[in-house]
C-alpha positions as CSV (number, residue, x, y, z in Angstrom):
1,X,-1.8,32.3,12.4
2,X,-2.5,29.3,14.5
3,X,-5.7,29.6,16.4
4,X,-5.5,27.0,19.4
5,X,-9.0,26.4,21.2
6,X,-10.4,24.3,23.6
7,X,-13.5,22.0,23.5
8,X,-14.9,20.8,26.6
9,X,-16.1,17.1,26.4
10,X,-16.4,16.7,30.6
11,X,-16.5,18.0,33.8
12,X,-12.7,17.2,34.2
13,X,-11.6,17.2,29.9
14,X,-11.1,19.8,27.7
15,X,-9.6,19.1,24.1
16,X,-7.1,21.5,22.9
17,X,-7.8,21.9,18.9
18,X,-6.1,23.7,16.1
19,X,-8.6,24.9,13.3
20,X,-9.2,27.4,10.6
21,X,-12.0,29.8,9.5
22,X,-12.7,27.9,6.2
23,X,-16.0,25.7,6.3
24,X,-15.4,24.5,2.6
25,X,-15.6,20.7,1.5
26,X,-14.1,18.6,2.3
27,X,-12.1,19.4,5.8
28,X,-8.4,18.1,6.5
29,X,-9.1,16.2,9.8
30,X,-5.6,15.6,11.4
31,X,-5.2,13.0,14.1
32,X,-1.5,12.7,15.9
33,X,0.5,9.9,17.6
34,X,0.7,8.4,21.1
35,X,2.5,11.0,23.3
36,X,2.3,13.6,20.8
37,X,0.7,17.0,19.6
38,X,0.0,19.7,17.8
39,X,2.8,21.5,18.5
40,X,4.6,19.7,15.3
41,X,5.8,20.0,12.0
42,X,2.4,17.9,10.3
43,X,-0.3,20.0,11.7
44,X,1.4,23.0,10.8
45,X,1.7,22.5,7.3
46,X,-1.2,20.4,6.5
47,X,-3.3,23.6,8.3
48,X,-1.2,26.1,5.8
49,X,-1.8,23.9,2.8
50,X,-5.6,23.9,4.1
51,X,-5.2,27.9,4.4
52,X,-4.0,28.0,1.2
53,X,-6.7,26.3,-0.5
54,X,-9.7,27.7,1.5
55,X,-10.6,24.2,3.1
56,X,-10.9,23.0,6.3
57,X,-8.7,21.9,8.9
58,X,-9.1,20.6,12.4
59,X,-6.1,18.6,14.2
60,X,-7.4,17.2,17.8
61,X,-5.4,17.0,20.7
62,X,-6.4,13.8,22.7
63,X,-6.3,14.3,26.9
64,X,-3.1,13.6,29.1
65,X,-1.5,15.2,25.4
66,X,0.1,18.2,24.6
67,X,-2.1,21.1,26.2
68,X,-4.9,19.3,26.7
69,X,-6.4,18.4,30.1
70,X,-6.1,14.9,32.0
71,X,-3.4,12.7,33.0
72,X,-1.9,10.4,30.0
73,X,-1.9,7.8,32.6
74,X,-6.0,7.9,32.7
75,X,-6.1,7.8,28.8
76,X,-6.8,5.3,26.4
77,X,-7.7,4.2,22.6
78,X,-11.7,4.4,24.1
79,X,-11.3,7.8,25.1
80,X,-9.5,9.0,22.7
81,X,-11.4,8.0,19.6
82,X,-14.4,8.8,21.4
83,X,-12.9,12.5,21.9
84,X,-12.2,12.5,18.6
85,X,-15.4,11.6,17.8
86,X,-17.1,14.3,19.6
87,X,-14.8,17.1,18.2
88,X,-15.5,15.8,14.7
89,X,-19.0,16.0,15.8
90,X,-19.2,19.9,17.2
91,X,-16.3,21.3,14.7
92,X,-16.8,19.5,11.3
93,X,-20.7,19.2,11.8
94,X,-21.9,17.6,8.6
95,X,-18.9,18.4,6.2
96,X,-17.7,15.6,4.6
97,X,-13.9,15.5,5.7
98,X,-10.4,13.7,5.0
99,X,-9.0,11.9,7.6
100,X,-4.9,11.9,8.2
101,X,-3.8,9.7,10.8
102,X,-0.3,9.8,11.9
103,X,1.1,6.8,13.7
104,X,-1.5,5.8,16.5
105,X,-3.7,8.6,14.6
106,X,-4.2,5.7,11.7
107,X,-5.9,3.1,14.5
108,X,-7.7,6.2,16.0
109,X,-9.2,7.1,12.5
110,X,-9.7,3.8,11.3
111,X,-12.2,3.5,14.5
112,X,-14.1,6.8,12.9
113,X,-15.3,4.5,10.9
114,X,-17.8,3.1,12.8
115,X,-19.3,6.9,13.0
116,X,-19.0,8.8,9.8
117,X,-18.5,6.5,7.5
118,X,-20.4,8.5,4.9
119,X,-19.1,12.1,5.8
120,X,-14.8,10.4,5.1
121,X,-13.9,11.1,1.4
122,X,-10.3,9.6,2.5
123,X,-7.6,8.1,4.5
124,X,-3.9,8.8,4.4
125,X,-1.8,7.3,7.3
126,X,1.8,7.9,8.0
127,X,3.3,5.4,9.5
128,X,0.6,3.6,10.9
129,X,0.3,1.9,14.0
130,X,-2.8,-0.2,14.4
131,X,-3.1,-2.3,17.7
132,X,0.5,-1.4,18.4
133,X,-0.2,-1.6,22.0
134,X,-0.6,-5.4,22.1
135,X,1.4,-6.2,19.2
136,X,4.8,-4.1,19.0
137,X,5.0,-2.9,22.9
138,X,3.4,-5.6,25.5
139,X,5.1,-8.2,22.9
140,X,8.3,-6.8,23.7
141,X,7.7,-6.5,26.8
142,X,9.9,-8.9,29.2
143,X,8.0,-10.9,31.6
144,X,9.8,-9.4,34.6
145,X,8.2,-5.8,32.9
146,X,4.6,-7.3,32.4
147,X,4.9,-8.6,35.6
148,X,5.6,-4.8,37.1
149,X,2.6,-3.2,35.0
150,X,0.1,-5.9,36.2
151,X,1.6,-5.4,40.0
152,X,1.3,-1.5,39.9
153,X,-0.9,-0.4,37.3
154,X,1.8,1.5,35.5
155,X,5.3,0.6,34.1
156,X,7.9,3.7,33.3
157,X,8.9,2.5,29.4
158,X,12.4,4.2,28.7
159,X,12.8,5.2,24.8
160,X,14.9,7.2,22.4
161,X,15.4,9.5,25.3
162,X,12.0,9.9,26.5
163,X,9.8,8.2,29.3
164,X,6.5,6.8,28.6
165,X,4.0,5.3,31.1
166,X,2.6,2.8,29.9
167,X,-0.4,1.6,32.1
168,X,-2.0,-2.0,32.2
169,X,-5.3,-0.3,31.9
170,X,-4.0,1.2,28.3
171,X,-3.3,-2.3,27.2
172,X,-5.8,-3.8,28.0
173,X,-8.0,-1.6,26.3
174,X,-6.3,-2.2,23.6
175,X,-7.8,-5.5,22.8
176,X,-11.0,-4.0,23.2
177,X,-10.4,-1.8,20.2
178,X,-9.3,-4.1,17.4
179,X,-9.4,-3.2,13.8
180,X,-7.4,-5.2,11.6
181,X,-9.9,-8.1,12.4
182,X,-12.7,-5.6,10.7
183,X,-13.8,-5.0,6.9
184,X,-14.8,-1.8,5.8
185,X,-16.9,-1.5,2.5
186,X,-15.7,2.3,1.2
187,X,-14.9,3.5,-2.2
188,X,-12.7,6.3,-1.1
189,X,-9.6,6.5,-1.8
190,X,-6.9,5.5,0.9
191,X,-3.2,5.5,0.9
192,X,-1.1,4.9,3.4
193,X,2.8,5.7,4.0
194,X,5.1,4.2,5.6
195,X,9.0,4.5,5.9
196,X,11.4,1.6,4.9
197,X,13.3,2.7,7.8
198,X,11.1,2.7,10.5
199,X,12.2,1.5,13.7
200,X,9.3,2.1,15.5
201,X,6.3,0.2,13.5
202,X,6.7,-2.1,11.0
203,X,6.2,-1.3,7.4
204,X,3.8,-4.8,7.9
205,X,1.5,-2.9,9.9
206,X,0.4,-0.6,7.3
207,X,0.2,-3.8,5.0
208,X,-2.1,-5.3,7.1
209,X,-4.3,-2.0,8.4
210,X,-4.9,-1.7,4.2
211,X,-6.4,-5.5,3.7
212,X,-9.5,-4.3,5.9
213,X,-10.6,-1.6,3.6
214,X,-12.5,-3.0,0.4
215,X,-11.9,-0.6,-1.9
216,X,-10.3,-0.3,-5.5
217,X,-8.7,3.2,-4.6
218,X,-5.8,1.6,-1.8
219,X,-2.4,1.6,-1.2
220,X,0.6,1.3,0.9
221,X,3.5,3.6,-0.4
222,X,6.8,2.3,1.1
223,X,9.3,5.0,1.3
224,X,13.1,3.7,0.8
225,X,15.1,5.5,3.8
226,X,11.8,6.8,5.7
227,X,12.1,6.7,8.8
228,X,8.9,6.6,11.7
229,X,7.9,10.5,11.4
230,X,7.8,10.5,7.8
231,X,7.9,14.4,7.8
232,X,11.1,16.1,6.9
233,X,10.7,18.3,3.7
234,X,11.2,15.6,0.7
235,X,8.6,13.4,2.7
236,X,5.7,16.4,3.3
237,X,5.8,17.1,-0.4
238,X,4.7,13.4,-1.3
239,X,1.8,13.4,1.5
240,X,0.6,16.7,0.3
241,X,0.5,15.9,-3.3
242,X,-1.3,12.5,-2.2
243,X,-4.1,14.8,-0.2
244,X,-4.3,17.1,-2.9
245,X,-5.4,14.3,-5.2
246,X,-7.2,12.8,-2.4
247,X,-9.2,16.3,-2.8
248,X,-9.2,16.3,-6.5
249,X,-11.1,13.2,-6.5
250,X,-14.0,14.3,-3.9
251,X,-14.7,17.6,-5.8
């Protein structure tokens, strides 16, 4: 059973969080995408395959996400991987943990990093989307629509069906939180996924998030036909056999 709970990091935010009762090496630290959840398919499973082998799991919900409190609008890569940060902090303690990061969730746990760099055993990312905020959205951006988010703060992006509001404040911070100019000595192993078919991020991105890590245990695993999500049944069985070696190789 799913057991939803809250963490409160302020006055104003509480963190909705999705966690087992297994406190076993190494956790399953999930970390989901911009506008998303953990209402999907991903944490599900990855917390039942966790179940299944008595480990841990935590997926965090970031504010303005989900159930969690805060406007989106207020949000940012900052706050968010400082939330995560905290959560990781009061839930996963001292465990050493794995980290999966899916879509903004890879830049989010690439900037763990800088915090528990000895507690990660590894990295899987799906779909990864490092400073996609500068690169993939503002680029496209016209400059009629840059010119509207630096005017009022906020521009209304239209998508695939959905609305996203996409404030100047979250781009900006953005730049502040670049990774792919970093290096980061490790020896854990990291793969990261990343569909051929993805309309959303580049395949490139993933390429380039993997040059920072120095370590002998990398690589990018392009799946022919995948699309952004990465997650329909054939697709969970290869990221779940990659964290199960993933484990294999900490124990």
């Amino acid at each position: 059973m799913s057991k939803f709970k809250y963490l409160k990091i302020s006055k104003s935010i509480k963190i909705r969080y999705l966690k087992n009762n297994f406190k076993k090496n190494p956790y399953v630290v999930f970390l989901h995408g911009f506008m998303s959840d953990l209402e999907g398919e991903k944490p599900k499973k990855l917390k039942k395959f966790c179940d299944k082998k008595r480990i841990g799991f935590l997926g965090i919900e970031y504010s303005g996400h989900g159930k969690s409190t805060g406007k989106f609008t207020s949000g940012n890569i900052s706050k968010w991987s400082h939330q995560v940060k905290f959560t990781i902090k009061k839930i996963v303690k001292k465990n050493n943990f794995i980290l999966v990061g899916s879509s903004m969730g890879s830049w989010i746990s690439t900037k763990q990093f800088e915090y528990y760099k000895n507690q990660i055993k590894g990295f899987i990312g799906i779909g990864s989307a490092p400073e996609f905020l500068e690169k993939v959205m503002w680029k496209k951006f016209s400059k009629k629509m840059k010119k509207e988010t630096i005017k009022n703060g906020v521009y209304n992006l239209k998508h695939g069906g959905f609305e996203y509001p996409i404030t100047y404040q979250l781009i900006k911070d953005g730049r502040k939180n670049k990774v792919l100019n970093k290096k980061i000595y490790t020896k854990i192993p990291i793969t990261l996924f990343h569909g051929s078919k993805d309309e959303a991020v580049s395949a490139v991105y993933s390429k380039k998030l993997i040059k920072i890590f120095k370590s002998s245990q990398k690589k990018v695993l392009i799946i022919k036909g995948g699309d952004h999500s990465l997650f329909s049944v054939k697709y969970q069985k290869k990221i779940i056999n990659e964290l199960q070696n993933i484990i294999n190789q900490t124990n």
